[in-house]
N, C-alpha and C positions, 0 to 999 in steps of 0.2 A: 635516454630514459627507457627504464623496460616496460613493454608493452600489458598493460594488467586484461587479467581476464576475467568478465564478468561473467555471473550467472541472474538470469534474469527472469523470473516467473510472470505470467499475463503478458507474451511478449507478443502476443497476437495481433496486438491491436492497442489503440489509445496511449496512456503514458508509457506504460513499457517498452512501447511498439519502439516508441521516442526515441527511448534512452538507448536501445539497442545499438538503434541508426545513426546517435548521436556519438553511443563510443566506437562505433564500427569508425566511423567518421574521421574520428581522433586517432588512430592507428591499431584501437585495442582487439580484444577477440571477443568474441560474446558467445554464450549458451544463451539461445533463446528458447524458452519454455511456454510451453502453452496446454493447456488442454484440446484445441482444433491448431493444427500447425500446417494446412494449407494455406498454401501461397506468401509465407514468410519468405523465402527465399529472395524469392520473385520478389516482391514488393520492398525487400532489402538492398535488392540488387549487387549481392555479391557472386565474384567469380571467384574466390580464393577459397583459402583453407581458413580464413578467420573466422566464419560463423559456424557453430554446430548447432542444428535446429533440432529442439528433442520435444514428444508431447509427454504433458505428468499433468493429472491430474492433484493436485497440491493434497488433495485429502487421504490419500494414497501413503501412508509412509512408505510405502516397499517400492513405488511408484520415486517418490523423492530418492531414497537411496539409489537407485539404478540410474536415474539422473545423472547424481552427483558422481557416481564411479565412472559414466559414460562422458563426462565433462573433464576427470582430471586424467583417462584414460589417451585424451584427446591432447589436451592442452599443460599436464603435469599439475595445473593447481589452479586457485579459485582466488583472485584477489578483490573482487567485490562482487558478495550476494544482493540483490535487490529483489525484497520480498512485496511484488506489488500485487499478484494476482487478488482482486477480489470481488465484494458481490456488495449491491446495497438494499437490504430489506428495510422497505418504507411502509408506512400507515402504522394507525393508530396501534399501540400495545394489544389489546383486546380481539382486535379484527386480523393476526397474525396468529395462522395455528402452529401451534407448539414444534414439530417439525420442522416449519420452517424460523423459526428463531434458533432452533439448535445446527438447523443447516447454514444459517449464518454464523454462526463460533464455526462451524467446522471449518468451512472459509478465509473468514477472515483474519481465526486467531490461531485454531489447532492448525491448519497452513499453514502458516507461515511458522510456526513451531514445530513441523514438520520436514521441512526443508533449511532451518537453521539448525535440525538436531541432525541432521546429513552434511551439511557441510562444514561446522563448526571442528569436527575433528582435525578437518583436512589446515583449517587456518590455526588451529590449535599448533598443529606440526611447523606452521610455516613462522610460527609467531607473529603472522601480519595479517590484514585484512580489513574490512569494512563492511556493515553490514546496514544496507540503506533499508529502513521500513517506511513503506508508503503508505503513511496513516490518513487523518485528516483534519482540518480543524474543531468536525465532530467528535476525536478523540479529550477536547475538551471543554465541546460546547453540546451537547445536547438538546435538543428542544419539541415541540411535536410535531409526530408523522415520524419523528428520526430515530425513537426510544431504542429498538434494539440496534438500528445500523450502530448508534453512537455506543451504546454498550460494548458490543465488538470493537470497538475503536481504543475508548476507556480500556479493554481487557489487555490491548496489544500492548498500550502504550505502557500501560502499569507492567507488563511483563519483559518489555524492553529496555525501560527506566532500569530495573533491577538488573537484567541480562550484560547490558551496558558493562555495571558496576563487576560485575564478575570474569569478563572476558578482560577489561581494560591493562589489566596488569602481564594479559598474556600478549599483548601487542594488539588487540583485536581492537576496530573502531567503532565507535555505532553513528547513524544520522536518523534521525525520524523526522519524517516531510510531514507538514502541516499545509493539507494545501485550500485552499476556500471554492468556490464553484466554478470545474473547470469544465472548456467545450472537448472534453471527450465524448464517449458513449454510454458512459455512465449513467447517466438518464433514461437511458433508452431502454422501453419495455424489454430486451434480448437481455439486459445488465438487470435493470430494478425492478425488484417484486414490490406489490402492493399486497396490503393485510386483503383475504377471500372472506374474511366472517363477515355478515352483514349486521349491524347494531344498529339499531334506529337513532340511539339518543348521539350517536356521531356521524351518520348518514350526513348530514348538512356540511361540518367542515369536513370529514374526507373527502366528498366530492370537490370542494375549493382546492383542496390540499391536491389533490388529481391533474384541475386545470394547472394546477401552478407548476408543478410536473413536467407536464405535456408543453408548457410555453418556454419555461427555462430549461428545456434540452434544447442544446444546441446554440442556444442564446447565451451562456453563460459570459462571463467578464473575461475571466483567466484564461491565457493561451495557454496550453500543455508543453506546445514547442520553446517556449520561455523556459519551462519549470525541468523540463528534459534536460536542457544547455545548463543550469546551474548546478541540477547534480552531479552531471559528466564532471564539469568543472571540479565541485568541491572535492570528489573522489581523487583529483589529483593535487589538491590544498595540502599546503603546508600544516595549515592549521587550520582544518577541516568543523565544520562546526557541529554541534552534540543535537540540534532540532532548530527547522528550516521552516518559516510557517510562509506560505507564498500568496499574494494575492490582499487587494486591500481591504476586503471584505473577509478576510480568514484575521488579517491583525485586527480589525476592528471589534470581529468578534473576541478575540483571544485577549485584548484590552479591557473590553466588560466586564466578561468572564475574571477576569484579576484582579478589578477593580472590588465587584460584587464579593469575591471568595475575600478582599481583605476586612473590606465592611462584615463581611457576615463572624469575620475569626474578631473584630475590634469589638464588635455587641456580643460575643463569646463571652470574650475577657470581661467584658463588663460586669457580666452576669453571673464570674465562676466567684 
């Protein structure tokens, strides 16, 4: 089996850090991406020529392109992009200034749109590839405190649904991870901004909304190192699957959520 070469964005830390470790593991090569890429090496623990450690800022398109040249410069090609780097803006709609809700699209959607319009040429050429986006179950649950993470989420997914559809015929793959609350660092104040506007008439639950924050980092249900090991995996599936939702709180969510959209489309029809 030939060795595939991934490129890996957020590979600093948390789930990408994973998947790095996990395909290094497997015998593959990796571009590991980050925006701080100290001490990747090290905490990878490679002595070979398998990993190339590169920093990119993902918002960066010219930052993506040097990446990617720096990656097939190294390794001749790219057989699975995984676009995980990103950021989660939490609190209320209102109490989020404008800035930083547009710093979240630039993150989590123009990112990763970013770095798939750099490397897509390259598997364009190859006719093969796969391209895992690391979404979340808030791509199709939304609910409050989460209004713009999940928007970002909903943006990606709708623009990878479509992307999917358009690459598929050129041999390209797609996976979109759906994963529920995992003990990464995503919680964690250096990861999640909180809305700075102060509004009295929601003072009471953001503060709730804050502790609950503060107690489920770190606590969460979901191992990472689970959800690392199935993607490595499916990358090298036969029959690789089209969206991966992980975690039993991500399917129970995404159950309601389908159960509600069919009720709400059945009293549609009722009505039309």
């Amino acid at each position: 089996m030939i060795d595939k070469i991934w490129f890996i964005t957020g590979a600093g830390r948390g789930l990408g850090h994973l998947i790095a470790r996990d395909a290094l593991a497997a015998g593959d090569k990796v571009v590991a991406t980050s925006r701080t890429v100290d001490g990747i090496v090290k905490s990878l623990s490679v002595s070979d020529d398998s990993l190339l450690v590169l920093p990119l800022d993902v918002t960066d398109p010219e930052a993506a392109s040097a990446a990617h040249d720096a990656a097939v410069d190294a390794f001749g090609r790219i057989d699975v992009l995984v676009n995980n780097a990103g950021r989660a803006q939490l609190g209320w709609f209102e109490t989020i200034p404008d800035e930083d809700v547009r710093r979240q699209f630039e993150i989590n959607l123009f990112g990763a749109m970013n770095v798939a319009r750099a490397v897509l040429p390259t598997m364009r050429r190859q006719r093969s590839g796969l391209i895992v986006t690391i979404s979340s179950v808030n791509g199709l649950v939304s609910n409050q405190g989460g209004s713009v993470y999940a928007a970002s989420k909903f943006a990606l997914e709708g623009w990878m649904e479509g992307l999917a559809e358009e690459i598929a015929p050129l041999g390209i793959r797609s996976l979109v991870v759906e994963p529920g609350m995992m003990r990464t660092n995503f919680l964690d104040p250096s990861t999640a901004r909180q809305g700075s506007v102060e509004i009295a008439d929601y003072a009471e639950v953001v503060e709730g909304f804050r502790r609950f924050i503060s107690q489920a980092n770190g606590a969460q249900q979901n191992n990472p190192e689970d959800l690392a090991a199935l993607i490595v995996a499916e990358a090298s599936s036969a029959a690789p699957a089209r969206r991966l939702l992980f975690g039993a709180d991500a399917h129970e969510w995404a159950g309601a959520k389908c159960q509600q959209l069919a009720a709400e489309i059945d009293a549609s029809s009722a009505r039309a």
